[in-house]
ZAMARGU-4260 file (C-alpha; in steps of 0.2 Angstrom, whole numbers, plus 5000, padded with zeros to 4 digits):
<rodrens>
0) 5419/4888/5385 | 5431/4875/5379 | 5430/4869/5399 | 5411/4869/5400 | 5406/4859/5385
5) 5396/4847/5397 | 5390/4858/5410 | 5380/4849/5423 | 5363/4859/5426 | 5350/4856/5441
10) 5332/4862/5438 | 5321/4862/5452 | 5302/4864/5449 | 5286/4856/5455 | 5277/4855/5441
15) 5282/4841/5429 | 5275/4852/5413 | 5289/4866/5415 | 5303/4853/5421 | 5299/4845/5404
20) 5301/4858/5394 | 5316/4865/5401 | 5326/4848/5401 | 5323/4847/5382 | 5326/4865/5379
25) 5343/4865/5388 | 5348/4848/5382 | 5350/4853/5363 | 5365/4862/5370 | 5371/4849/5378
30) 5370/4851/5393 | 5370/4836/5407 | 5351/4839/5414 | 5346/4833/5432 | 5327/4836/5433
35) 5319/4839/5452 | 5300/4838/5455 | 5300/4836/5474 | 5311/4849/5482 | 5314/4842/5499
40) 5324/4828/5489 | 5336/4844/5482 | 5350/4843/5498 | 5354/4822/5492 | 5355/4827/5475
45) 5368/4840/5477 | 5376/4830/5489 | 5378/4814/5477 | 5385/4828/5463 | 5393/4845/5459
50) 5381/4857/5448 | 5387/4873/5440 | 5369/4879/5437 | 5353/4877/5446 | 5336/4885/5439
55) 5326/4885/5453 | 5307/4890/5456 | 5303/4903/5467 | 5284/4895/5472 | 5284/4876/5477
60) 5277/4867/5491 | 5281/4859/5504 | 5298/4870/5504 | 5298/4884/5493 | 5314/4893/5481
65) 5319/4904/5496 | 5323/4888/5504 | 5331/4879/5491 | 5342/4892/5488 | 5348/4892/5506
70) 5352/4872/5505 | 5359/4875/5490 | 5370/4890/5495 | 5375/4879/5511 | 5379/4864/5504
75) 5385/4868/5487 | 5391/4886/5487 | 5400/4886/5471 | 5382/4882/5461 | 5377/4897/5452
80) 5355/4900/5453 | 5345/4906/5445 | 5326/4910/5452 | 5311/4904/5440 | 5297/4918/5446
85) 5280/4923/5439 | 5274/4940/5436 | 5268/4946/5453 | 5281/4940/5462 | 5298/4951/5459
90) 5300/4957/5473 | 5305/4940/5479 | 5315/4937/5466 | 5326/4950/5468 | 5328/4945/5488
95) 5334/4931/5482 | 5347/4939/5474 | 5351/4948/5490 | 5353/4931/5497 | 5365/4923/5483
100) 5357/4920/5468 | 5367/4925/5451 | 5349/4930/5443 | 5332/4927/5440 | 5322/4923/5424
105) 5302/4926/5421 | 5289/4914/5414 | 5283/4910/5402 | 5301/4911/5394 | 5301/4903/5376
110) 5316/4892/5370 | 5331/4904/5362 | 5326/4917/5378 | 5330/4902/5391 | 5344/4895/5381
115) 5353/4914/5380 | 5349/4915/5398 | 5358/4899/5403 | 5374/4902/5392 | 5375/4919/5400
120) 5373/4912/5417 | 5385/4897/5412 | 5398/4910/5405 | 5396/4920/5424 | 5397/4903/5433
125) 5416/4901/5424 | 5424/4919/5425 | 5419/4917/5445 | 5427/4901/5446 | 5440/4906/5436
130) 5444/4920/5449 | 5440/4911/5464 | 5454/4899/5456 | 5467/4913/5453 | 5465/4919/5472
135) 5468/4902/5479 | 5484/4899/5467 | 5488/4917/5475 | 5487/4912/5494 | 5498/4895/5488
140) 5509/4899/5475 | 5527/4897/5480 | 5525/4889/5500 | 5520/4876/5508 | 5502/4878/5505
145) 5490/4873/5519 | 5503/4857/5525 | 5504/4861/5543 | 5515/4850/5551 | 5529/4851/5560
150) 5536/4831/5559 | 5552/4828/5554 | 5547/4813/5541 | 5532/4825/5532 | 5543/4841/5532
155) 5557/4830/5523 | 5544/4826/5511 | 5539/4845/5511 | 5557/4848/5505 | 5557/4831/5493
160) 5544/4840/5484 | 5549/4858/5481 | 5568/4852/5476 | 5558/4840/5464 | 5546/4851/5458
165) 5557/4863/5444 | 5558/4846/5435 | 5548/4838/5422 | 5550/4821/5432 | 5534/4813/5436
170) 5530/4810/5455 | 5519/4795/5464 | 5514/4804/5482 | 5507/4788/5493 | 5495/4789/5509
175) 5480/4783/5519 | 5464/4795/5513 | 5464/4809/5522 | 5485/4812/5522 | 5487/4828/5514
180) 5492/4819/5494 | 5482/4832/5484 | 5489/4847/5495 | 5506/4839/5490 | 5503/4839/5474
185) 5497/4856/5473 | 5512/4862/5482 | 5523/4852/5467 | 5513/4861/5454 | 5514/4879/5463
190) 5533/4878/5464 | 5535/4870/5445 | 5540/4878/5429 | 5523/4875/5425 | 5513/4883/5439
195) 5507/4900/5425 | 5499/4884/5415 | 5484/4873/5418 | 5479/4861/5434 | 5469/4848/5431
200) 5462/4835/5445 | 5455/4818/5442 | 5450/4805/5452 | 5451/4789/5444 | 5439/4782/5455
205) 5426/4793/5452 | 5420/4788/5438 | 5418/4769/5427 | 5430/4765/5415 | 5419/4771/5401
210) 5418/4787/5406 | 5434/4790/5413 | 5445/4783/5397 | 5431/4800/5389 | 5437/4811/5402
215) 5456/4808/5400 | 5457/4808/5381 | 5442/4815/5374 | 5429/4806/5362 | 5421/4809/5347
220) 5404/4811/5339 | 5394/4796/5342 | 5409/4785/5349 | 5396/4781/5361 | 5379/4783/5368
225) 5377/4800/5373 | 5391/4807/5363 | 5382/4821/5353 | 5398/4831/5348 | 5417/4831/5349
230) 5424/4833/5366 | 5441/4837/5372 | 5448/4826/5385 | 5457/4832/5402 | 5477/4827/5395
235) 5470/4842/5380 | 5467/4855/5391 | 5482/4855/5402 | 5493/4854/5388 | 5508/4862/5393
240) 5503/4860/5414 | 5502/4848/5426 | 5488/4833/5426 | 5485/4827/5445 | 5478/4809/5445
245) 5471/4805/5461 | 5468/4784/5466 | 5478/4779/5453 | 5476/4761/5457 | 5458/4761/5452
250) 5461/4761/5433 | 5458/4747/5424 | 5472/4737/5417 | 5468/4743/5396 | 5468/4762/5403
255) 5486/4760/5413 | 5491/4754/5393 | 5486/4770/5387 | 5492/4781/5403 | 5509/4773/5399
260) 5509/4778/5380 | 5505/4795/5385 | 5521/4797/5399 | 5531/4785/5386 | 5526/4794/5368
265) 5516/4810/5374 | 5502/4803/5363 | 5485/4796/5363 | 5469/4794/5353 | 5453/4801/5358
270) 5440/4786/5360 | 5431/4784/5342 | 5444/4790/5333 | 5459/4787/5325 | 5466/4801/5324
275) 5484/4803/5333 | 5488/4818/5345 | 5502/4825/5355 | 5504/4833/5372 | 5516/4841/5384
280) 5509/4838/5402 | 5518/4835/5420 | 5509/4819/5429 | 5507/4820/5448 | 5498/4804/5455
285) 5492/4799/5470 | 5486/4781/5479 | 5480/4775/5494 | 5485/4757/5491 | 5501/4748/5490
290) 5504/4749/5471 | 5519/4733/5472 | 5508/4723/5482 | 5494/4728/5465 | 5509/4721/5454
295) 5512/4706/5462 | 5490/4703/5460 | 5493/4707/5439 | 5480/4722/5445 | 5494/4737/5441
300) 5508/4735/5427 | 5525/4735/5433 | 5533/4746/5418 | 5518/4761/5423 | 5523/4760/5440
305) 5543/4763/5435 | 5538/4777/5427 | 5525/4785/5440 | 5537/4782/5455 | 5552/4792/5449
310) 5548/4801/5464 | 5541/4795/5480 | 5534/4803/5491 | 5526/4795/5505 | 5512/4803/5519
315) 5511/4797/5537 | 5494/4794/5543 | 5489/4807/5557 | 5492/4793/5573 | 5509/4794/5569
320) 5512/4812/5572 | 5504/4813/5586 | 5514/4831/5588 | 5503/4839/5573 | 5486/4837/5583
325) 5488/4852/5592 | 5496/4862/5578 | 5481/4856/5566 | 5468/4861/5578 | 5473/4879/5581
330) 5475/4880/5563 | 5458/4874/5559 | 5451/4884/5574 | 5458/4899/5568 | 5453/4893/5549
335) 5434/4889/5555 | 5432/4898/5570 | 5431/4916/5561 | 5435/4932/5572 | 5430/4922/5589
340) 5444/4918/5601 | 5442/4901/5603 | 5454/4889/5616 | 5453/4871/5618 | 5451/4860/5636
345) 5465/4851/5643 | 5454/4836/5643 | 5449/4837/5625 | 5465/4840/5620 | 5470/4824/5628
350) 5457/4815/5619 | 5460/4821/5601 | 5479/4815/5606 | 5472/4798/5611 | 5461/4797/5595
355) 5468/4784/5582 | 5461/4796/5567 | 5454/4784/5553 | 5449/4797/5544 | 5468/4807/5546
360) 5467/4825/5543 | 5452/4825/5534 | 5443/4818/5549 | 5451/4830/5562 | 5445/4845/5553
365) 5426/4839/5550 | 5429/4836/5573 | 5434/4855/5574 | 5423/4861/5564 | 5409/4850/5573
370) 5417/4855/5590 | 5415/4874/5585 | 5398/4875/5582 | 5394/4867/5599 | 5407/4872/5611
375) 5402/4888/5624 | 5409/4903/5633 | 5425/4902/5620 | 5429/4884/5626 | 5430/4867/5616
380) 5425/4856/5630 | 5428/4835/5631 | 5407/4835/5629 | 5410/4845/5613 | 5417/4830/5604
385) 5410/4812/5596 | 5407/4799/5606 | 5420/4789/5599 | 5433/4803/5602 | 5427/4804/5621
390) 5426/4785/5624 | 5443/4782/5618 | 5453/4776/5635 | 5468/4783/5643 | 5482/4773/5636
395) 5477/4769/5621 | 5492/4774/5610 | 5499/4758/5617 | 5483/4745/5617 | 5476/4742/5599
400) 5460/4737/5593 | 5456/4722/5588 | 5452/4729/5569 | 5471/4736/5572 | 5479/4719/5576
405) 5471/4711/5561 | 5475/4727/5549 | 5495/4724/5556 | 5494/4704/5557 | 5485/4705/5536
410) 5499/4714/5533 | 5512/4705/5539 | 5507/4688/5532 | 5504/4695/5515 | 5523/4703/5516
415) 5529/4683/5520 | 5516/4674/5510 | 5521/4680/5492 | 5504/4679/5484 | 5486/4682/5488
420) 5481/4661/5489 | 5495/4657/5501 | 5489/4671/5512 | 5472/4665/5512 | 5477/4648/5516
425) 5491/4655/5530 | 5477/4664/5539 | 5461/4653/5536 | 5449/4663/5525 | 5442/4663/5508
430) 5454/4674/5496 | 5439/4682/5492 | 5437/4686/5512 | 5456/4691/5511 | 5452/4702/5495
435) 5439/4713/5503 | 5449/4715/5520 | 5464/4721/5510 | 5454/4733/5501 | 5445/4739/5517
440) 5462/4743/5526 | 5470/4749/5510 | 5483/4735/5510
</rodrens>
């Protein structure tokens, strides 16, 4: 379980007696623990992070297991559960199983039976994801993936990325959130000498430096606080593959040092020790920011960018393909909609064509989906869609809003200005001001 060392496990139970006893039985296996006493607050919980098990407790109030175990099934689907019941009430337990739990496990339980139990149930959760994985590399592998587009800029960089993908060459894919970068990065991977060999995904700004520098390299026993044993980093296990590093920019100036060393000498330390180890991995990354305008700020060194950007490939935002919408929404209706036939209003078409899409494809799709789930008699209608969406005027690929002109006129002064002061002073604002504006627009 070399990829489940620090399995992340959810136990939901209201009474404070058995969540206690359970944390500490499943933390001498190291297990990252995430205690619930109140289970009406499980649905922000899974919401603010990913859980590969949750035990959770048939009998609670006000909301009782059954119900967690549908807000868990909804909002995380990919969580395996497991039902804590008592004695005289199996029969529940095993409906729950009927409606997606992996198992359930009967009190009392004493330590070695729970631990057993939630190895097992841990050692289920990673053959399913491991299948689940192999059937989406399946539907990928060798096309364009799930890229629909039919522009000629993005289908140039469709081909950009296949002819580059044989190579070892490393690749920097640019574009606003929401563009498509880790469906590009996947299709590079797919079509690669590398694509029978491991994927791994990390976003940099995920997690503090800390952590991250831990989850790229590995530490060792007591490096740190909470370092109970050796732990293999992300570079380790794709030895041999492809390592996707998504928001790039967000790492801090001492980890860009040692994500060069890798690409430069394939080598690297794990954090406690000094011990000097070599791999063979493929780098893919990805930004949302303008990494020379980073340089020129001392935020990104020159020499890693050089390196990342041997390859570039760069994403339009959504409002500039306007062509795409309609292609994207029949794919999304046809991807969300299930067996339903399912058309869309002239009216409403027009107004997801008028839409400026902040949010790009990302932000379309959530629409759809939102659109589906109200829309009548087989019909997206214009009263189906956001507000926003239906407010937006007639016309308005040509008129700009105001947070538009100063995204563009930020932009333009920063390209004249040379440095981040000069702009400031040019446009009469703190550089601080000017700092968080860039950051807001992704300048």
């Amino acid at each position: 379980m070399e990829n489940y060392q620090y399995p992340n496990v959810l136990i939901v139970d209201d009474e404070a007696n058995i969540l206690k006893t359970m944390a500490i039985c499943l933390k001498d296996l190291g297990y990252n623990i995430t205690t619930i006493q109140k289970p009406q607050e499980v649905e922000k919980a899974i919401a603010e992070q990913s859980f590969d098990l949750a035990f959770v407790d048939l009998k609670m109030q006000p909301i009782d297991g059954m119900e967690v175990l549908s807000i868990i099934k909804q909002k995380s689907p990919d969580t395996t559960i497991v039902i804590i019941t008592a004695h005289g009430s199996i029969d529940s337990a095993v409906e729950a199983i009927k409606k997606g739990a992996h198992n359930y496990i009967q009190k009392p339980f004493d330590f070695i039976e729970l631990q057993m139990f939630a190895q097992k149930a841990l050692e289920f959760h990673r053959l399913n994801s491991e299948v689940k994985h192999l059937r989406e590399q399946a539907i990928q592998i060798k096309g364009s993936g799930n890229i629909i587009t039919q522009n000629e800029k993005m289908l140039e960089m469709i081909d950009l990325a296949k002819r580059v993908a044989p190579s070892e060459i490393s690749v920097l894919i640019e574009g606003e959130s929401g563009t498509g970068k880790e469906l590009y990065a996947h299709l590079i991977y797919s079509n690669s000498n590398r694509s029978d060999k491991p994927y791994i995904k990390i976003n940099c700004a995920a997690l503090p430096e800390n952590l991250l520098e831990s989850e790229l390299f590995g530490h060792v026993k007591g490096a740190f606080s909470g370092a109970i044993k050796d732990r293999m980093g992300r570079f380790e296990e794709a030895n041999g593959g492809t390592v996707f590093l998504d928001e790039i920019a967000e790492i801090s100036p001492a980890l860009q040092a040692k994500l060069l060393r890798v690409l430069q000498q394939k080598e690297f330390e794990r954090v406690g020790e000094n011990i000097t180890r070599k791999v063979n991995v493929r780098i893919i990354a990805a930004t949302n920011r303008n990494l020379e305008e980073a340089i020129k700020e001392d935020a990104f060194r020159k020499d890693l960018f050089y390196r990342l950007n041997a390859v570039r490939i760069q994403l339009l935002p959504l409002r500039e393909r306007p062509e795409d919408i309609k292609l994207l929404v029949g794919h999304f209706i046809q991807k969300l909609g299930g067996n339903e036939t399912i058309t869309v209003s002239p009216d409403a078409l027009k107004a997801l064509k008028r839409y400026r899409w902040s949010g790009n494809v990302r932000e379309l799709e959530n629409t759809i989906e939102r659109a589906l789930l109200l829309a009548k008699d087989g019909i997206i209608e214009l009263t189906d869609l956001p507000e926003e969406i239906r407010s937006t005027p007639a016309g308005s690929d040509k008129l700009q809003s105001l947070e538009d002109i100063e995204k563009i006129h930020i932009k333009k002064v920063l390209q004249i200005a040379g440095d981040l002061n000069n702009a400031a002073r040019i446009l009469g604002i703190d550089p601080a001001t000017l700092w968080r504006k860039r950051k807001r627009y992704n300048l």
